[in-house]
N, C-alpha and C positions, 0 to 999 in steps of 0.2 A: 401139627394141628393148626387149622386158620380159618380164615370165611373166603367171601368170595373177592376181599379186596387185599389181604394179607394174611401174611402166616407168622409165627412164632418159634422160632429155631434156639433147641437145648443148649446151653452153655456145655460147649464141647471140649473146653481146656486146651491143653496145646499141641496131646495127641501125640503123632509125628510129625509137626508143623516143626522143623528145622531144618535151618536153611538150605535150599535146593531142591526138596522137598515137600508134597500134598499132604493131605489133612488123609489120606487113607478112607475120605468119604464123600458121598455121592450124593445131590441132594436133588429126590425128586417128590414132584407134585404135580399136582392136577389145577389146571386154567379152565375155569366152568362157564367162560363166557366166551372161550376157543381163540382166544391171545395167544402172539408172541413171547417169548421172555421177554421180563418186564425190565428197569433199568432196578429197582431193588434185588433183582435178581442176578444180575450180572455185578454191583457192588456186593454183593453176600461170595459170589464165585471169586471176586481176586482179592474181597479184604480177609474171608477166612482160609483163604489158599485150598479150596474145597477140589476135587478130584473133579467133580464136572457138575452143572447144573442142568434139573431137566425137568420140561414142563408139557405135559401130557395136554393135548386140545379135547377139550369134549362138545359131543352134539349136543343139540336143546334137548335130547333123550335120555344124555347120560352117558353116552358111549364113546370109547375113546376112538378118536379119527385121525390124530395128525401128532406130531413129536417135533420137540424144537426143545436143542442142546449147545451149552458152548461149554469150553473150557479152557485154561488159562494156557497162553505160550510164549514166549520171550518177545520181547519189542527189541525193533530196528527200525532202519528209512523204508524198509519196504512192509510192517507190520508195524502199524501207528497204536492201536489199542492192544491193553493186554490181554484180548482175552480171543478164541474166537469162536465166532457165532454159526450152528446149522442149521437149517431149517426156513419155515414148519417143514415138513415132508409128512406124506401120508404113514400111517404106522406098518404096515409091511414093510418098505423101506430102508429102514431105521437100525441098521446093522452096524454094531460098531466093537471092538475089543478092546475095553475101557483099560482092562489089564496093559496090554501089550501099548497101548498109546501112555499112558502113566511112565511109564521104564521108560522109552524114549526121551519123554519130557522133563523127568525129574532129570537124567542127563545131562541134555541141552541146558537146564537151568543151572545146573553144577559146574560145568564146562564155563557156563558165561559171567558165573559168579567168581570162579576161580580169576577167570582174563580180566575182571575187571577191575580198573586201577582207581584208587582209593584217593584223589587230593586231598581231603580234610581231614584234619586230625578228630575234628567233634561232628564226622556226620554229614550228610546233605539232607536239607529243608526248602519246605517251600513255604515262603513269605504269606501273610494273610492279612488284608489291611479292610476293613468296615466302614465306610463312612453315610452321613446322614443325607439322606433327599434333601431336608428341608436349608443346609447348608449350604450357603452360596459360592463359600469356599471349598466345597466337598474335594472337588476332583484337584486345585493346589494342593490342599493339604494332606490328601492322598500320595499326593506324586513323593512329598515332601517326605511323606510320614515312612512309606515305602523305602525311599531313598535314605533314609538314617538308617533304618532299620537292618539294609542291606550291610551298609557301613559298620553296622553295631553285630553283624553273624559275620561277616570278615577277621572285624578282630577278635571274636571267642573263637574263632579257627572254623566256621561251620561254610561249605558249601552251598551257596544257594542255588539251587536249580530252578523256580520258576517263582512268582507272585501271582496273587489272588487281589484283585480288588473287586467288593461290591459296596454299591449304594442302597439302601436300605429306609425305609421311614424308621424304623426303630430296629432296634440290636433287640435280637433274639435274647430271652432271657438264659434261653438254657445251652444254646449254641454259637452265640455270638451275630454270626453267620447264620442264611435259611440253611433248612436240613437238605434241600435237594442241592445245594450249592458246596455241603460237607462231604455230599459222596461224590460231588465232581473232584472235589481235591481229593477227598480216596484216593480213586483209579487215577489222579495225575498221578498221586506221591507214589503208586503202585507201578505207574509207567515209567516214571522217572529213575526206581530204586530209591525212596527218599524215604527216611526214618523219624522226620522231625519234622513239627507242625508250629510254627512260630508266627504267634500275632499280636499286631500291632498294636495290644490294648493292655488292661490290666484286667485277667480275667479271675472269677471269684473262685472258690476253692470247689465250691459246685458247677460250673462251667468248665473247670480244667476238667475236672471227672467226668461229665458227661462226653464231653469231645474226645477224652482218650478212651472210654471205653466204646463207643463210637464207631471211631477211628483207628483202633488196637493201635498207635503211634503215638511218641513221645510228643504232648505239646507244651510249650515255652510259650510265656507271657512277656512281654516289653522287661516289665521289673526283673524277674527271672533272669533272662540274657544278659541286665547290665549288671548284675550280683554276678552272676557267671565271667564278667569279666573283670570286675573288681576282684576277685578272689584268683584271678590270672595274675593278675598285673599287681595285688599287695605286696611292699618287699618288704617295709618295716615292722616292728612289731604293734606300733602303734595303728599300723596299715590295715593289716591285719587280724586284729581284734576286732576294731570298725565294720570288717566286714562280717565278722562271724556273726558277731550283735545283730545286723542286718537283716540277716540269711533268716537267722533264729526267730527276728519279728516276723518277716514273709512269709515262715514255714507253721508257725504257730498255732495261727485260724485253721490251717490245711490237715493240722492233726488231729482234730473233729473227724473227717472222717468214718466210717464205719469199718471196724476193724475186723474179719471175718476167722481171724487165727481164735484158738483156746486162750483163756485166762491164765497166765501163769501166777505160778504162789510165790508167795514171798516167804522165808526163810523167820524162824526164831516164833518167842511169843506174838501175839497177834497176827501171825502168818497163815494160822489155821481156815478152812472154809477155802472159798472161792477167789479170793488174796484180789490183787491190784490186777488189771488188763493192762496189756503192753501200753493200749491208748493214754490211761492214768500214769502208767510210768514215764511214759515219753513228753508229757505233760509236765510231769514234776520236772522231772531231770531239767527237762529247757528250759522251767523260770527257774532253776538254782544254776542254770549254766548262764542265764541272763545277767542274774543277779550278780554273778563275780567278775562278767565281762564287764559291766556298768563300774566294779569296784577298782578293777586296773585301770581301765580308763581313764576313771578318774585320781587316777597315781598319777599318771604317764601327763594327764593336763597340768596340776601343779608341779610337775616336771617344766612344762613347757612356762608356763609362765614366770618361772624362777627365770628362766633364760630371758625371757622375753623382758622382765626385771634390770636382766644385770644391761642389758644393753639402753636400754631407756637411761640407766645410770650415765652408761656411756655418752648419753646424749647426742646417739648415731641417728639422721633422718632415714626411715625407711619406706621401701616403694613396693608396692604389691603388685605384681601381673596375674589379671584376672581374665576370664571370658571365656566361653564359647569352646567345646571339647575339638582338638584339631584343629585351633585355630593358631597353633605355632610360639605358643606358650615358652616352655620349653626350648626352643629353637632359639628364641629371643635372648632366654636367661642367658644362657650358651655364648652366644655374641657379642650381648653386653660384659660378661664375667669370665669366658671363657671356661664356664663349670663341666661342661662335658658330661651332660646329665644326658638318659637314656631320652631319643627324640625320632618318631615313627611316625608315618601316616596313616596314623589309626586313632579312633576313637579311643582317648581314656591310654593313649599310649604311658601314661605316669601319673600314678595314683599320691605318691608320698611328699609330701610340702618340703621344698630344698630353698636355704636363705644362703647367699654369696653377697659377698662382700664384693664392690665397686668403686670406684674414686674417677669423679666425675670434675675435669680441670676448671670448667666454669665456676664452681662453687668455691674458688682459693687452696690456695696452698693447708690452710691450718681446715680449715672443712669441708674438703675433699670428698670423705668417705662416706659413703651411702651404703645400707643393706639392702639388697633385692631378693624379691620372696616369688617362687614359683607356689601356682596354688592348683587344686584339681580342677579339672575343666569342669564348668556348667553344660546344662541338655533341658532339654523342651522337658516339662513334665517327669522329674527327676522323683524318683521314688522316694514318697516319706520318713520311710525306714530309712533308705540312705541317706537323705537329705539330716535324717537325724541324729545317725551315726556318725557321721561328717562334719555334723558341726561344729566342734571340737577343733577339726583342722581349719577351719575357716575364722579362728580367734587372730593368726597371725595376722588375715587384712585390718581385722581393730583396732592395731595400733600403726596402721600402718599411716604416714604423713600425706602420700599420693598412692591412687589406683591409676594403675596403666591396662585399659579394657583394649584386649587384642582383640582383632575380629579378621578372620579369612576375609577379605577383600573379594579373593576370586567365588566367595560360594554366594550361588543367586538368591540366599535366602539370609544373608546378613543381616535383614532390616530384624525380623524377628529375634535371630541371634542378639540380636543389642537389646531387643525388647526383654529377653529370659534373663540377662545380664543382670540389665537395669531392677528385673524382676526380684531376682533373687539376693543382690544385695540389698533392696528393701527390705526384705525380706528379716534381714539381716541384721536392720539398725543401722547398715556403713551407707547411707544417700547422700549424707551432710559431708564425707571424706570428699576431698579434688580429687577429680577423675579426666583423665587425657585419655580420649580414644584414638587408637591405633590403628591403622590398616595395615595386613600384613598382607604379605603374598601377591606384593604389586606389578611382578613378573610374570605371571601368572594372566594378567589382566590387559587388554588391549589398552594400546598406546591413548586413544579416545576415552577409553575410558575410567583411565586413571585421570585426565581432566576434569572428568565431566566428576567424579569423586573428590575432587578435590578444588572443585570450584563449588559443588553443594555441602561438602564440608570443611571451609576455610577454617574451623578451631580442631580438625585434627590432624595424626600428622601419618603420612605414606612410607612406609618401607618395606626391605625384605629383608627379613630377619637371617635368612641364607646369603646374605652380602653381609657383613659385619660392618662393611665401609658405609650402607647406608643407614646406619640406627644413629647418625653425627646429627641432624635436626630435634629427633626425638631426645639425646640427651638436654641436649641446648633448651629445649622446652620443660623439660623436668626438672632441672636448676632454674627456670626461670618459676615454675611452680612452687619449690622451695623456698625461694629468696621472697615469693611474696608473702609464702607461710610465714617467713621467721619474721616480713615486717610485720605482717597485721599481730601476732604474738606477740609485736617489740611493742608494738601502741595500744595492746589491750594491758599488758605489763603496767605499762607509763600512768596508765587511766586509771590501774587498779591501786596505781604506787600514790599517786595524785587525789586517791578518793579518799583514801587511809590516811594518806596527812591532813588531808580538809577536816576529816573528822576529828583527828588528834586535837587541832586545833580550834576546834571547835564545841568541845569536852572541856567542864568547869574544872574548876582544883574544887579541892577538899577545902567542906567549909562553905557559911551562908556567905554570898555576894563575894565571893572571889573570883577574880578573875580568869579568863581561860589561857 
């Protein structure tokens, strides 16, 4: 049933809709104003895999005149849309054996299903990024935003096949994206074989729902994706927790929900009647599953702190490497320590805080030994839930004596990276620690313009942390870092030693008019 500008199609369920395979249904209607098929009708034909669509022309009388049909066939170089289109033709014409083309086609798509080879472990998506008209930055920050993004379905293992960007005065409340711009990525993600709708944003738990029921396709949010790779990449148990806590605040809000199963009962007295909905159990369960991840937690912190304890005893300086995810973190520790810790070109390649021991000759024979701390990499817009699950691991840069902020050299958007840096350890509390920034990956970078870096930043210092021969400046500068820590601590000591005896002696004895 519909008017004369749209229709209203049953919730069909999934039928025969497995893979290779139509829907076993044919969807026809009447055009009362003697149109084409419309483009809502050619998105209804490949996102429900419907058998064929068809649209009946009528005179200004009523009576039907003309027929115009398409329906779905496999894509190649020489078949660019999935679907195909016939018509109008007048209605005598219009002879077709819907059966006998059906059986050929579910074939062909079985055949091409079967041949087709699988790169990714988690799927192929197409990217989706929104940005605002009134942004002057729109279309950098697009490029930008796109560009991590891509980097960020690399390393959860997902194949990207195409990007979307559009500019917009305002993000749709309910799509993110216009609606006419959602069916265009339909029938790409349909042309492409592509299972998963990943965008650039943080969408709300009503916007994911509208867009996959939509779209009948899996969609991923920004946060989403980088949980998904945190929970790749956790190896410790500490790692690991962090992320679960995470997972369980993002999924939370999304268990609202409307739940469309039966109420199941609960068991014993009080169980009787209409009992608890899955919704209320799934509810409970997660703040009692909250509640005990928050409680190991924080075991595992007064864990860390006892350590972090024994070593302050020791009265060992330590240095922190902080910055920018991929920006060779990792790579550094390695070189300076020779720790041999897991190090990939991939976002988020190591999640778990690794402290190695170092002995640095500038510093003398008797105080030598330095600890160095690998930390997780920072990201533009780092999700609150993990940002607060995390925090925990980021107690190690607190005591730390120097921050050494690595920054990709060769990535053209470093200026920002330093900005989120900078961001985040405000964030933090840690602004007041010494901080050496570092350029990494200066091989990577033309011969000019390692210069021209290094004549705009004479206070930092250039290596690649893939030459171990060249981290020899960067040590030299962190001892020299050190050595001014331990004097300005040697002259606050002095001043504090100095102000304690003024006082002493300046404190009566016992007793009227005695002296001090």
């Amino acid at each position: 049933m519909g008017d004369a500008a749209k229709l209203m199609l049953p919730d069909i369920g999934r039928l025969r809709a497995a893979e290779g395979r139509f829907r076993g249904l044919r969807l026809v209607h009447t055009h009362v104003h003697g149109e084409g098929l419309t483009k809502d009708d050619l998105v209804d034909l490949v996102r429900l895999r419907l058998d064929l669509v068809c649209a009946i022309q009528l005179s200004p009388r009523g009576e039907p005149q003309g027929v115009s049909y398409a329906y779905n066939v496999p894509t190649d170089a020489a078949q660019t849309t999935p679907y195909h289109a016939v018509g109008p033709l007048p209605l005598a014409q219009a002879r077709l054996d819907v059966g006998a083309l059906m059986q050929d086609l579910e074939a062909d798509f079985a055949k091409r299903s079967r041949a087709r080879v699988v790169r990714a472990r988690s799927g192929r998506a197409i990217l989706i990024h929104v940005s605002s008209k009134s942004d002057r930055r729109g279309g950098e920050l697009a490029e930008e935003g796109i560009r991590e993004l891509r980097s960020l379905a690399y390393t959860a293992g997902v194949e990207v096949c195409d990007t979307i960007v559009q500019a917009r005065a305002h993000v749709d409340p309910r799509y993110v994206l216009g609606r006419g711009k959602l069916d265009e990525a339909i029938v790409r993600a349909i042309e492409l074989d592509c299972d998963v709708l990943i965008f650039d944003h943080d969408l709300s738990p009503t916007q994911a729902s509208a867009i996959a029921s939509a779209s009948d396709l899996k969609v991923i949010d920004r946060t989403q994706l980088i949980l998904d790779i945190f929970a790749q990449r956790a190896e410790s148990k500490d790692g690991k927790l962090q992320v679960e806590l995470a997972q369980l605040a993002y999924n939370m809000p999304r268990l609202s929900q409307k739940d469309d199963s039966l109420s199941r009962l609960t068991g014993g007295i009080g169980g009787r009647g209409p009992g608890e909905t899955k919704l209320e159990i799934g509810r409970r369960r997660a703040k009692e599953r909250v509640t005990h991840l928050e409680a190991e937690l924080e075991k595992l912190g007064r864990r860390r702190m006892e350590r972090r304890r024994r070593r302050a005893r020791a009265d060992v300086p330590k240095v922190a490497i902080v910055g920018y995810t991929n920006a060779g973190k990792s790579t550094l520790l390695n070189a300076l320590t020779g720790a041999g810790v897991k190090a990939e070109d991939k976002l988020f390649a190591t999640l778990d805080t690794r402290s190695r021991s170092l002995y640095v000759a500038e510093l003398g024979p008797s105080g030598g030994r330095v600890i160095v701390t690998d930390t997780v990499g920072f990201i533009r817009d780092l999700p609150k839930d993990l940002f607060a699950a995390f925090r925990a691991t980021f107690e190690e840069v607190e005591d730390a004596d120097v921050i050494v902020d690595v920054v990709d050299a060769s990535d053209r958007s470093r200026g920002d990276h330093i900005d989120t840096t900078e961001a985040v350890l405000g964030e933090l509390g840690l602004g007041e620690i010494p901080r050496l920034v570092v350029y990494n990956k200066i091989d990577l970078v033309a011969p000019l313009g390692v210069q021209i870096l290094r004549k705009t930043h004479p206070e930092a210092v250039c290596i690649s942390a893939s030459d171990p021969a060249s981290t020899g400046p960067l040590l030299s500068r962190v001892a020299g870092l050190l050595r001014e820590l331990w004097a300005q601590r040697a002259r606050e000591e002095e001043d504090a030693r100095a102000t304690r005896l003024a006082e002493d002696r300046g404190s009566p004895s016992d007793g009227e008019g005695g002296r001090p």
